[in-house]
C-alpha positions in Angstrom: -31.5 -8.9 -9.9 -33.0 -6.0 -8.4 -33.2 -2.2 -8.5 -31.0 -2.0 -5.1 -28.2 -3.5 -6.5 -27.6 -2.5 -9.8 -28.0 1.1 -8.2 -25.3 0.3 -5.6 -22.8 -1.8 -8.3 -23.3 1.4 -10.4 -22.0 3.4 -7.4 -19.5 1.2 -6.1 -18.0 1.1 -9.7 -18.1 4.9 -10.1 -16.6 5.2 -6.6 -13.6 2.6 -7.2 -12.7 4.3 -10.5 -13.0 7.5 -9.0 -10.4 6.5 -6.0 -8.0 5.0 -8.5 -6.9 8.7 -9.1 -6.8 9.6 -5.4 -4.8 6.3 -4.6 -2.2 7.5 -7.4 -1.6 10.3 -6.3 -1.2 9.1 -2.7 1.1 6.5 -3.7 3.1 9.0 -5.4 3.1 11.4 -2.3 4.4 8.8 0.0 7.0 7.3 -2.8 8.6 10.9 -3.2 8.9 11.4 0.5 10.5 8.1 1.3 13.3 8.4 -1.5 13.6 11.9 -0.3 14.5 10.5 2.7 17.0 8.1 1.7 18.7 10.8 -0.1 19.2 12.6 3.4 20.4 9.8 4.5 22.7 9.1 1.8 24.4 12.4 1.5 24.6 12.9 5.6 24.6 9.9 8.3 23.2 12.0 10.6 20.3 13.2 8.8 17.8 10.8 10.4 18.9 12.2 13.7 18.1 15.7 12.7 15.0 14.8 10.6 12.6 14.6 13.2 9.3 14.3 10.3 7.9 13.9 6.5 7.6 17.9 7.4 11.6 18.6 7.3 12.0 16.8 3.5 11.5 18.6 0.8 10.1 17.0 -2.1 8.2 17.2 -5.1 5.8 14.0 -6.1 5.5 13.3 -9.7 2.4 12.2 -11.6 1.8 8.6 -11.6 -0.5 7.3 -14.1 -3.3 4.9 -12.9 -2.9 1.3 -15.6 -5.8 0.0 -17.5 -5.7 -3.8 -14.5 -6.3 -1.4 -12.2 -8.8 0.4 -13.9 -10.5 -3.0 -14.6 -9.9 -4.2 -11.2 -12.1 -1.0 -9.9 -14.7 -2.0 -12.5 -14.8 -6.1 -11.5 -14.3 -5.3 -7.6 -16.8 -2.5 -7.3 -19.5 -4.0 -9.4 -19.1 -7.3 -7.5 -19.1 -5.4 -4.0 -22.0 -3.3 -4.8 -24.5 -5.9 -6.4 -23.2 -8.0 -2.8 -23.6 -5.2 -0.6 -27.2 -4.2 -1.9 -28.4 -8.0 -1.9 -27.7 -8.8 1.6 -28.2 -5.7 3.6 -31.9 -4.4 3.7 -30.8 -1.2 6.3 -30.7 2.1 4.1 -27.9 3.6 6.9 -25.5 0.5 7.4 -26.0 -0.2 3.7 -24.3 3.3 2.9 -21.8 2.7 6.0 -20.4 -0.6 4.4 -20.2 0.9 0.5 -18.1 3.4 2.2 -16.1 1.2 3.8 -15.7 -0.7 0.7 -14.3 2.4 -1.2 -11.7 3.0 2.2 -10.6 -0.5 1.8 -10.2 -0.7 -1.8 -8.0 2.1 -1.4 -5.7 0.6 1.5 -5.5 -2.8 -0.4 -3.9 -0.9 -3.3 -1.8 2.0 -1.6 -0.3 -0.6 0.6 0.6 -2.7 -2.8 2.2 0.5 -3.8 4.0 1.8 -0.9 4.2 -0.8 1.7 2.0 1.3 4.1 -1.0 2.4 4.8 -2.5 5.7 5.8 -3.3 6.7 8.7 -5.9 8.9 8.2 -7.9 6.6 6.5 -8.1 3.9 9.4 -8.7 7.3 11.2 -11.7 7.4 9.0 -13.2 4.1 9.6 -12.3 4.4 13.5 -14.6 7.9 13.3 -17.7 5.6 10.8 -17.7 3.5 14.1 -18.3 6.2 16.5 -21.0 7.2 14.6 -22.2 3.6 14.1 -23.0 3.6 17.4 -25.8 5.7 17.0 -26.6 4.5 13.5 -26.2 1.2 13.2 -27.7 -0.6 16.8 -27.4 -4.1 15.2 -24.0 -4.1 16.8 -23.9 -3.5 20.7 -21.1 -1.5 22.3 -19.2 -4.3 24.5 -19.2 -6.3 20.9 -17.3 -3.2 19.4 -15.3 -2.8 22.2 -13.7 -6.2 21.9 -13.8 -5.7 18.4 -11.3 -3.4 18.7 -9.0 -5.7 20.7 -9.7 -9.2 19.6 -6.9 -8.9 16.7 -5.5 -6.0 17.1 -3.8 -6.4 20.4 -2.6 -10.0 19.5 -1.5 -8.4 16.4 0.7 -6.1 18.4 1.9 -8.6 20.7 3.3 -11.0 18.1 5.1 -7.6 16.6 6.5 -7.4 20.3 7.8 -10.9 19.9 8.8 -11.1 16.2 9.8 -7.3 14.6 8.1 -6.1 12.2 5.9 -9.2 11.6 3.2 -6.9 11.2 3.0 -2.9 10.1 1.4 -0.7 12.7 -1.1 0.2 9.5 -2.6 -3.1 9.8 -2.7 -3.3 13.3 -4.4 0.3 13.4 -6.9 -1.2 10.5 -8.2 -4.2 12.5 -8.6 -1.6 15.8 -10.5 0.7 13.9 -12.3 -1.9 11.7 -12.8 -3.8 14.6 -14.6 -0.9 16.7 -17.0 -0.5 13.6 -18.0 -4.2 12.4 -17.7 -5.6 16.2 -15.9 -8.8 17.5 -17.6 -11.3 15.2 -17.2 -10.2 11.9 -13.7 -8.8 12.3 -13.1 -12.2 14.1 -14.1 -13.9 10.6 -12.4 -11.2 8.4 -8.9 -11.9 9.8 -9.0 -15.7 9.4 -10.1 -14.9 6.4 -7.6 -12.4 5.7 -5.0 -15.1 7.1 -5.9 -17.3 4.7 -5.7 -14.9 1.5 -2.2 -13.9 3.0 -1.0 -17.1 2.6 -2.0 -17.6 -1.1 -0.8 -14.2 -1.7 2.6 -15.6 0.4 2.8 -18.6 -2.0 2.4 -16.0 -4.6 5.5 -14.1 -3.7 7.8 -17.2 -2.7 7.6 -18.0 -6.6 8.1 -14.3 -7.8 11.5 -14.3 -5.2 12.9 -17.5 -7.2 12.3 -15.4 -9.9 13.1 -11.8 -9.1 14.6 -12.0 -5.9 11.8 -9.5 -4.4 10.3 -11.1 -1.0 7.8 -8.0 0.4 4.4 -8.8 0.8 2.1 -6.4 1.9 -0.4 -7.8 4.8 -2.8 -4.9 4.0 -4.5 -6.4 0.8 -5.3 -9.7 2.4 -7.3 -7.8 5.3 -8.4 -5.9 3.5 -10.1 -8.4 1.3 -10.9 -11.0 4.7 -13.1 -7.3 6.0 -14.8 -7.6 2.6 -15.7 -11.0 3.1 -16.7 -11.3 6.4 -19.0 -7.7 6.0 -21.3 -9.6 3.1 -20.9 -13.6 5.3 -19.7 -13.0 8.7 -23.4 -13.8 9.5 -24.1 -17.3 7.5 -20.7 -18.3 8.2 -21.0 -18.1 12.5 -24.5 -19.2 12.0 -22.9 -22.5 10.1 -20.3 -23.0 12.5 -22.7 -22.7 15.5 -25.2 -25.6 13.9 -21.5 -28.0 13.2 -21.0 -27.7 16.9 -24.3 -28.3 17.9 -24.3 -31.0 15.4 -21.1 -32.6 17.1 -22.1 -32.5 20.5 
């Protein structure tokens, strides 16, 4: 265990706690404005005609108090992350990028749990990390960003064309701008990763419905944690595939 990554489990940690707050108060933010809506809606048919943005509501967002799992999940997941994070990256720069995108994806996975969506402006925020990764970070070309950005989001976006709502435009903005940062390969890796994690988290949710009747499951989380996995073993992971083909042929 080295000096790298205790220093970056102790800052991850810090950094997830830290967020916990911020994804509170988010959550709340977005809860008060969507039942403020649906009491517009209740009182007046019409209202979603005339209500033309969150900026026409008016609403009040109460304090919503961050639990002790969560607090414990910010201690497990950062402190996992970080150690990760500072073991397999040696570049100072991309090493700082990735932490931060661990704090901006720790905060969708959860926010998304809470509200069913996600942010824009923090896919905003990894979308402007790319543009300066360009620069930054020249381990990633930019053709391979540039198809990064398409390779899931636009199939993504087609299937929602096909099948409604089978996908929130959050996540579809998340592997575009996630995409444009990591490149084509590891966001290739972290949706079938995230695909797969979506479908334990589906079983999940099939056997809470038989028991509460509630069936929403928030894509978010899984891609969220697919990203994660694919930033620290994207690179073994093609690298093992590669060698089976090879092998096979």
């Amino acid at each position: 265990m080295g000096t790298t990554e205790i220093i970056c489990a102790i800052i991850l940690v810090v950094a997830f706690v830290a967020s916990c707050f911020v994804i509170a108060k988010i959550s709340a933010w977005i809860t008060a404005r969507d039942e403020a809506y649906e009491r517009e809606i209740a009182k007046d048919k019409t209202a979603e005609e005339r209500i033309k943005s969150w900026r026409d509501l008016t609403f009040t967002p109460e304090k919503r108090k961050v639990s002790p799992m969560r607090f414990a999940a910010a201690v497990i997941f950062g402190a996992a992350g970080g150690f990760l994070l500072g073991n397999r990256i040696d570049d100072t720069v991309k090493l700082i990028f990735m932490m931060v995108l661990f704090v901006i994806l720790f905060m969708i996975a959860f926010i998304d749990q809470d509200t069913m969506e996600i942010p824009p402006y923090l896919n905003y925020t990894i979308l402007a990390m790319g543009i300066a990764a360009i620069w930054l970070i020249k381990d990633v070309t930019l053709v391979e960003r540039l198809i990064g950005m398409v390779c899931t989001s636009v199939p993504l976006l087609l299937i929602n064309l096909v099948i409604q709502d089978a996908f929130g435009m959050g996540d579809i903005k998340l592997m575009f701008a996630a995409g444009f940062l990591l490149g084509w390969k590891v966001i290739l890796v972290g949706f079938i990763f995230g695909i797969f994690v979506g479908g334990v988290l589906g079983v999940v949710v099939l056997i809470r419905k038989s028991k509460t009747g509630k069936d929403h499951m928030p894509f978010g989380p899984a891609l969220c944690i697919g990203i994660a996995i694919a930033v620290l073993y994207a690179e073994p992971i093609l690298k093992w595939y590669t060698d089976l083909l090879k092998f096979k042929s």
